[in-house]
C-alpha positions in Angstrom: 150.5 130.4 45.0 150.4 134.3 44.1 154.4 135.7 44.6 156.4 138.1 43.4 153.2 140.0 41.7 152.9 137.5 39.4 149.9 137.7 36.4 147.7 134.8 37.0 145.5 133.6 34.0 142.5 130.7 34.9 140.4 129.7 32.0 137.2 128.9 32.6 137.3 125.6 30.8 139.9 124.3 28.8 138.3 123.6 25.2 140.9 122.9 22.5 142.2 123.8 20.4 141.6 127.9 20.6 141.9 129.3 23.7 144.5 127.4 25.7 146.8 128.4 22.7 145.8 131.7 21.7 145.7 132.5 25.5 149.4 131.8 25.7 150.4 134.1 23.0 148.1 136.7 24.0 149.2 136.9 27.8 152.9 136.5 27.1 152.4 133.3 29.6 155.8 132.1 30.6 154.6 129.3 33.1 151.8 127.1 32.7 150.3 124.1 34.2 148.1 121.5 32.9 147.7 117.7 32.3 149.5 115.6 30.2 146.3 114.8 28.6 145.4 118.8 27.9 149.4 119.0 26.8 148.8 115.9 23.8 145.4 117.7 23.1 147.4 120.8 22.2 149.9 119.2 20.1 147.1 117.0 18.1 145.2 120.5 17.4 145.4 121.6 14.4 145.8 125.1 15.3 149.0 124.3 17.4 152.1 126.2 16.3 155.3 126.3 18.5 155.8 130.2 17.6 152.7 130.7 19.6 154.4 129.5 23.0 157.3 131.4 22.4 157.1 133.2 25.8 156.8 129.9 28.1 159.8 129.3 29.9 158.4 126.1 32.1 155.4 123.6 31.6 154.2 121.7 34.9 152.5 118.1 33.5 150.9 116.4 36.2 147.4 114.4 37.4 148.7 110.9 35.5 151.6 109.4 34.4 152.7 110.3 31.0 153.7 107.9 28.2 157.0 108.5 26.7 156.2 109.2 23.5 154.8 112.4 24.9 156.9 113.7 26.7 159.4 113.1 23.7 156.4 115.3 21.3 156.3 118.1 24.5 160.1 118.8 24.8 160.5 118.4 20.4 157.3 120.8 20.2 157.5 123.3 22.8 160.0 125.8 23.7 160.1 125.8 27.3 161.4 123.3 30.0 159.3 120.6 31.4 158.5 120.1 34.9 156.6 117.2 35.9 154.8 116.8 38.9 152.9 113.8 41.0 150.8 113.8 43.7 147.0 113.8 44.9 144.3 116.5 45.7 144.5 115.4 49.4 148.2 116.1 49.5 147.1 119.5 48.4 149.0 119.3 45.1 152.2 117.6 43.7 154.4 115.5 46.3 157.1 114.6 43.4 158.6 116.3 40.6 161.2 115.6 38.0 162.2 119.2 36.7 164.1 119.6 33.5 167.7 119.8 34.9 167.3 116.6 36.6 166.1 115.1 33.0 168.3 116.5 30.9 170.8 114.5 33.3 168.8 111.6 32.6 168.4 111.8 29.0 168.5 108.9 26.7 166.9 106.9 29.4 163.4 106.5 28.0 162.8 104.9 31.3 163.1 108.6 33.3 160.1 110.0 31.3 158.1 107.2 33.7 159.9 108.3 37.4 157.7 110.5 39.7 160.7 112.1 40.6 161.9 113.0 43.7 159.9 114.2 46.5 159.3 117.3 47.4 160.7 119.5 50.6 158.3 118.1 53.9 157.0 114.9 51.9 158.0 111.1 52.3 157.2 109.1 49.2 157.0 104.8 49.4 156.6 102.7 46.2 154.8 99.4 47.1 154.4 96.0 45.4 151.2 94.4 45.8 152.6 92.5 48.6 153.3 96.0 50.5 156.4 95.0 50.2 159.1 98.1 49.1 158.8 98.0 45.2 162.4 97.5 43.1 163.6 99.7 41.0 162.1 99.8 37.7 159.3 97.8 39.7 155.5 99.5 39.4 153.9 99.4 42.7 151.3 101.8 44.5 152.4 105.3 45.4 152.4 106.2 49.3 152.4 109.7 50.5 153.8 111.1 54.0 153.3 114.5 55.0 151.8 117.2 57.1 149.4 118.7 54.2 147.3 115.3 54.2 144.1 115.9 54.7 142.6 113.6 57.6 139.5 112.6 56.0 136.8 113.6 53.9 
């Protein structure tokens, strides 16, 4: 979404350790988006420093759930909120998110770091069991999605 004539920076492919990092520093990018798997491959580089992401104010993780022990290396390592996000390409984006207030709130509760969050403004979010039934909490189960950006159908 381009607001508020904001500086938009795509790279054209995300090879580590170099550019995603020294792209940060360089552009003065304060908000940035990404995978939890591109965030660990960041931190494993050896070329990551936390100095360089000095100007990020807010991280979005999304695209898979994210072990624990990552997000506890993301908010030790980098200087900047985290925001994660779920949801599905057909959904046109994230449906959930867990933003940092709401985790701070939550914190020393490992078991936060696996929530989807809540969902978002327009969207209706059921967690199943494998009998379709409502999963419990603290249950896994299969992630449902309600809401008017749905795509129909391929």
């Amino acid at each position: 979404m381009l607001v508020d004539a904001q500086t938009h920076v795509v790279l054209p492919s995300f090879d580590i350790p170099r550019p995603p990092i020294s792209t940060v520093s360089r552009e003065g990018v304060t908000t940035a988006t990404m995978t939890a798997t591109q965030s660990q491959k960041i931190l494993d580089s050896s070329g990551f420093d936390p100095e360089q992401f000095r100007t990020m104010r807010l991280l979005l993780y999304r695209a898979a759930s994210t072990l624990p022990n990552l997000v506890e290396r993301m908010t030790a390592s980098l200087p900047c909120g985290l925001y994660h996000g779920c949801g599905l390409t057909e959904a046109a984006g994230i449906c959930t998110a867990l933003g940092p207030a709401e985790r701070d709130r939550m914190a020393g509760e490992r078991r936060s770091f696996l929530s989807c969050g809540r969902p978002l403004a327009g969207v209706t979010v059921a967690i199943r069991n494998p009998e379709s039934l409502d999963a419990e909490p603290d249950e896994v189960g299969e992630f449902l999605v309600r809401t008017p950006r749905v795509m129909s159908g391929y």
